[in-house]
N, C-alpha and C positions, 0 to 999 in steps of 0.2 A: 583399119590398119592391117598392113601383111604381118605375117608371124615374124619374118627379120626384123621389120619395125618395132613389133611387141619385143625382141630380143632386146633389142637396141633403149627400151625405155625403162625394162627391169634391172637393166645393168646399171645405165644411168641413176637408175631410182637409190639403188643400192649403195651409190656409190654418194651420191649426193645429199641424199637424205636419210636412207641407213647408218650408216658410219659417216657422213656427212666429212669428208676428206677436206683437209685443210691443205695451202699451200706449203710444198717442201714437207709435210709428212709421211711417214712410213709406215705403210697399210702391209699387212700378214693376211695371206688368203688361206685358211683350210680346207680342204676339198678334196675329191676322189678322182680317179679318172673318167668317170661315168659323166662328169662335168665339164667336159676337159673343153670343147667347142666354147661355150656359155662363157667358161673361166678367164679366155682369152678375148670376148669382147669387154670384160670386166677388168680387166688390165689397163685394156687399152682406153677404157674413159676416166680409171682414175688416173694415170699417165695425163691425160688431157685436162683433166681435175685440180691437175697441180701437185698429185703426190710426188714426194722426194724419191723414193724408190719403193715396189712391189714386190715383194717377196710370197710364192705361193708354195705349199705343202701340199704334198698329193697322195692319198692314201689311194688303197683298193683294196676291192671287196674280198679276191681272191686271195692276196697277199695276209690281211687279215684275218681271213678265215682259216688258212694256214698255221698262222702263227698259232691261234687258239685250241688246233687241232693235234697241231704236232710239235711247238715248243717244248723246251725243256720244263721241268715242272718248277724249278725254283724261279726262272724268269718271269715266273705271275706276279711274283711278290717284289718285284724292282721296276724301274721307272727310269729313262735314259735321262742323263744329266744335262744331255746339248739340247734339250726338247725343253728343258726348265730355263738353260740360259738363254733360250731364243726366246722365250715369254719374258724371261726379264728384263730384256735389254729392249722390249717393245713395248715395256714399260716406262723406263727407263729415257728413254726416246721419244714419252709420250704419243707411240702410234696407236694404228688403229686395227681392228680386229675382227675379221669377216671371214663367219663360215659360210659355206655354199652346200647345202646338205640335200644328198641323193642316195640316200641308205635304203638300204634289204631293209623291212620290217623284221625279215626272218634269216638275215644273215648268220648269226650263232645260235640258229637252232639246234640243238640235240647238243650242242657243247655242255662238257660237264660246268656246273653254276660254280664252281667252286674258285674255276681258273677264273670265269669273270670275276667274281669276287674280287680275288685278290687283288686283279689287275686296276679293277674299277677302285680298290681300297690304295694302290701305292700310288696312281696317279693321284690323287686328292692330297694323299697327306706330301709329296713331292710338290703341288702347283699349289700350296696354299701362301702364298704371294699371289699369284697371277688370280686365282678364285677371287681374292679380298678386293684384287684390282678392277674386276668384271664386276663385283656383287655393291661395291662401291663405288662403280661409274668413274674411278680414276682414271678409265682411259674408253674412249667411244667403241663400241662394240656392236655387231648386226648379225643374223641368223636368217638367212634366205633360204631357199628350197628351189631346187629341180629335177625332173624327173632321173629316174633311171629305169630302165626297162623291167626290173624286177618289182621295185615298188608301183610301177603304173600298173602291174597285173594284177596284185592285190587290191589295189584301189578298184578297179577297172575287171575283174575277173571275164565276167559276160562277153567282153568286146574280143572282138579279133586281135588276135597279136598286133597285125601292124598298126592297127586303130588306137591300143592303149595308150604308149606314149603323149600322143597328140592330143587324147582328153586332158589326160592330168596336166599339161601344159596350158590348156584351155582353162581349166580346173582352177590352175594356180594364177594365171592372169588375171581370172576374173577375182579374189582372195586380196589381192596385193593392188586392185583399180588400174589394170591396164586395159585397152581398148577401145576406149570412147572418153577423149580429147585429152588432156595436161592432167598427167597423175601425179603429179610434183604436186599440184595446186588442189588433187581432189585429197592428196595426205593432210595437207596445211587444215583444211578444212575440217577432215577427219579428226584429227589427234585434238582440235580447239573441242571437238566436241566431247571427246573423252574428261579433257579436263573442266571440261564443264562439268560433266557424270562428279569426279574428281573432287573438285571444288563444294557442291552438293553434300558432298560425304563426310567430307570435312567438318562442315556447317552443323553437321549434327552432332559432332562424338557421342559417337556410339559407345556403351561400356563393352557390350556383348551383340553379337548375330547365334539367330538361333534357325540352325536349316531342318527342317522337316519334308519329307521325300520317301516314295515306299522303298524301305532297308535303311534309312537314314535317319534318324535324331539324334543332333551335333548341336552342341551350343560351343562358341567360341568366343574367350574374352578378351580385349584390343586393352594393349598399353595405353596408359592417359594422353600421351602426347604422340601416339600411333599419325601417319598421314595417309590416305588415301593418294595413289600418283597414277597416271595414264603410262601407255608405252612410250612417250617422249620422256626422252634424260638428259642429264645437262654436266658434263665435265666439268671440273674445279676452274678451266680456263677458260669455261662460259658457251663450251662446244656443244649443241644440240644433236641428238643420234637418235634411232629409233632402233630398240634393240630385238624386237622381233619382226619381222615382216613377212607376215599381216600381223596384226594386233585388234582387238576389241576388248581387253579387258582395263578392267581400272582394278586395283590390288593393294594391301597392306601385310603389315604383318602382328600375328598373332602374340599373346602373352603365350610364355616358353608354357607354362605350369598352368594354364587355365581352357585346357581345351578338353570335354568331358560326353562322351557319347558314341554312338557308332554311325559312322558312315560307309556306305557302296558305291563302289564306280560304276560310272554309266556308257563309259568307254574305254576301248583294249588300251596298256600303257603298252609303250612301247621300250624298252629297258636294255642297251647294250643287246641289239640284235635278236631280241627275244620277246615275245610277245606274254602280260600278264593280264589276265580276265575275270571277270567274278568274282573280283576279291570283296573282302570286307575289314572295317578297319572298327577297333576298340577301345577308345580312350579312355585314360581315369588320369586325370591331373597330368594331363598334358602328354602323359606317355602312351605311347602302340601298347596295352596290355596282351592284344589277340589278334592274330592276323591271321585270313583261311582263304585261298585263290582256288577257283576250279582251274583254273589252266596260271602254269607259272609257279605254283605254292614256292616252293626249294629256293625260286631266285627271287620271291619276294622277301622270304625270312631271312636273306643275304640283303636284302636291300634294307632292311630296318636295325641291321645288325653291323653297318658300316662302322660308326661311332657313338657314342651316346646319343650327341645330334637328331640320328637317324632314326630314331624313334619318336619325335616331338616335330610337330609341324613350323615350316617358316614362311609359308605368302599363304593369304586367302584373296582369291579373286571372284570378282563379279563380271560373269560374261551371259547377255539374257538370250535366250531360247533362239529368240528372233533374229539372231545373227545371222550377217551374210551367209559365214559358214555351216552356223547347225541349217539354215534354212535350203540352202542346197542339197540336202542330205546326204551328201557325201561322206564316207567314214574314210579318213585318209592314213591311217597308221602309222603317225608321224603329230607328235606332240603339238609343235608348232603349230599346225593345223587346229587338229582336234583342238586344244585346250583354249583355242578361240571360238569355240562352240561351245564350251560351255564355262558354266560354273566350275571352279578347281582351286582345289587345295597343293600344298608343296610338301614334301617330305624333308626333312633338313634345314640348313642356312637358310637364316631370312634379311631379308636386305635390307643395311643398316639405313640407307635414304629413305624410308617407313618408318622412321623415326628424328623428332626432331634432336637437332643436333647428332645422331645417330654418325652420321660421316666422319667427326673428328672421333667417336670413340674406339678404344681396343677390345679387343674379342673381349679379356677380364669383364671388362667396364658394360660389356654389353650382354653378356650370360648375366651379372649381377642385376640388371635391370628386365633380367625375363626374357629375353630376344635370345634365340636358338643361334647356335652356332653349329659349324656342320663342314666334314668332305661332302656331303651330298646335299643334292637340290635336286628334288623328281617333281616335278607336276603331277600330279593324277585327277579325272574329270569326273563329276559328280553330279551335273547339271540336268536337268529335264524337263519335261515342258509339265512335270506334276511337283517340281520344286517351290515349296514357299519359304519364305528365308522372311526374319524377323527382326530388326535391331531393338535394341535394349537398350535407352536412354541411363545413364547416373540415378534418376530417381528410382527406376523401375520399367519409369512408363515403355510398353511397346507399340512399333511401328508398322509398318510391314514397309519390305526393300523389293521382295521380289513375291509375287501372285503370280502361280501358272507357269515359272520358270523365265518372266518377264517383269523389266523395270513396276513397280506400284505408285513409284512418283516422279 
């Protein structure tokens, strides 16, 4: 396939099977300029798609980095009102919701943590409608990635300037099954086999997983009627999406109050333009007691200090060593990525669909049964090829899930 081609089948892909667009629906694109070429053959297939009309949001990096730099200092702590009624009325509208992300790893570096903070704090408590709406599959949602020239350097350091772009694009084709024949039909394929991983997990209820890893002994305990789900989701109106793309994880969510131990990440987060590393994490009855990062500390102790939430974990997932991704060895500095290489935990809100009947409940209804509520949801990656992970049957009995940081069954 020529790269136009390859263009032409990510769009497609995105459009069709990411958010999977319906006829006369209204798709919201977010996006930067760095995207802008990509953005506009994505228009024009969901145009073709049958969407009702396209509306796209175009941030930049510069603009951004500005405001962080040199805004006024109360403007941290507010949240534009027209940016909430555009999320509600696309709710509202039952449309659909596609970002297209080509971030700086290191966009707000050297920014004081405090402005993110806050700003990262009023967008949350401002969009918690449209949060409940993404976290609750009430309206289809997808997260793609394309290069920009700043993050293909990072990924790519070694290569020549003009060379980087083109890998990471290569990089990401290969991630997302573009290049060799019908990637429509190699996802169909893919996601059946997740929910099979899925289905398996089920089968067993687990009471507890217990992960052991050098820096890590974490034991975590699963509500009684927790679900195991792949990255396929399914809208109230029966609408199938895939909300990350790429995906290899299968995921649930934890009990709020029974998560006890420490765990280390095994890969950089990446946080509101900031890069955190080396950290380590402290549990005792579900809550962050100790948190210590060689790189980041400031803007992690801001990250677990959002809301109560933000100290209590909300997804555990299982993604084995073996993955396309960790297997490339690429470190891509971009969650999406990374966190499909590995094993990973979530900081905050955990999705009410990991829970049966979970969708019709209210926040109340759902803190009282143990399930984390939250303005935040951070992935962070844990996984390794010396991870063993353990489930923990009702009686006691244990199992093993993962040997060597790969499936044991």
């Amino acid at each position: 396939m020529t790269f136009e081609e390859k263009l032409e089948q990510y769009a497609e892909l995105a459009v069709k099977v990411g958010v999977n667009i319906q006829k006369g629906q209204y798709l919201l694109i977010n996006t930067s300029t760095d995207t802008l070429d990509f953005t506009r053959i994505v228009v024009k297939k969901a145009y073709e798609a049958g969407a009702g009309r396209v509306q796209v949001n175009l941030s930049d990096p510069v603009f951004t980095r500005a405001f962080y730099e040199l805004g006024a200092e109360e403007e941290f702590s507010k949240y534009p009102k027209w940016i909430v009624a555009q999320r509600d009325e696309l709710i509202e509208r039952k449309g659909a919701l596609l970002w297209i992300d080509a971030e700086d790893p290191d966009l707000l570096a050297g920014i004081q943590s405090s402005r993110i903070s806050a700003q990262t704090k009023a967008a949350g408590e401002a969009l918690v409608r449209y949060r409940k709406a993404v976290m609750n599959d009430d309206i289809a949602w997808s997260i793609i990635a394309v290069p920009s020239q700043k993050w293909a350097a990072k990924v790519f350091p070694d290569l020549p300037e003009n060379e980087q772009v083109n890998a990471l694009w290569e990089a990401i084709f290969q991630t997302v099954r573009i290049g060799d024949g019908d990637a429509v039909e190699k996802w169909r394929k893919h996601v059946e086999n997740l929910e099979s991983r899925a289905k398996q997990l089920n089968e067993k209820k687990y009471s507890k997983l217990h992960y052991k890893a050098p820096g890590t002994d974490l034991t975590i305990e699963l509500p009684e009627k927790h679900l195991w789900v792949s990255g396929s989701s399914k809208t109230p109106e029966g609408t199938t999406f895939i909300a990350n793309m790429p995906t290899e994880e299968v995921f649930t969510l934890p009990c709020k109050y029974g998560v006890n131990g420490v765990v280390r990440n095994t890969k950089p987060l990446v946080y509101q333009g900031n890069i955190i590393d080396g950290f380590s994490l402290t549990f005792e009855k579900g809550k962050i007691v100790k948190a210590e990062a060689e790189v980041g500390n400031e803007l992690l102790q801001d990250l677990i200090a959002n809301d109560e939430g933000s100290s209590y974990l909300g997804e555990v997932a299982l993604v084995p060593h073996q993955s396309p991704i960790s297997s490339s060895g690429i470190l891509y500095y971009n969650t999406l990525f990374d966190e499909n290489a590995s094993n990973h935990l979530a900081i905050g809100e955990a999705y009410p669909t990991c829970f049966e009947g979970g969708r019709e409940l209210q926040e109340g209804q759902l803190e009282a049964l143990g399930i984390n509520t939250s303005i935040t949801h951070e992935d962070f990656m844990i996984g390794s090829a010396e991870m063993d992970i353990d489930g923990i049957l009702p009686d006691g009995t244990e199992e093993p899930i993962f040997r060597k940081g790969n499936w044991a069954f």
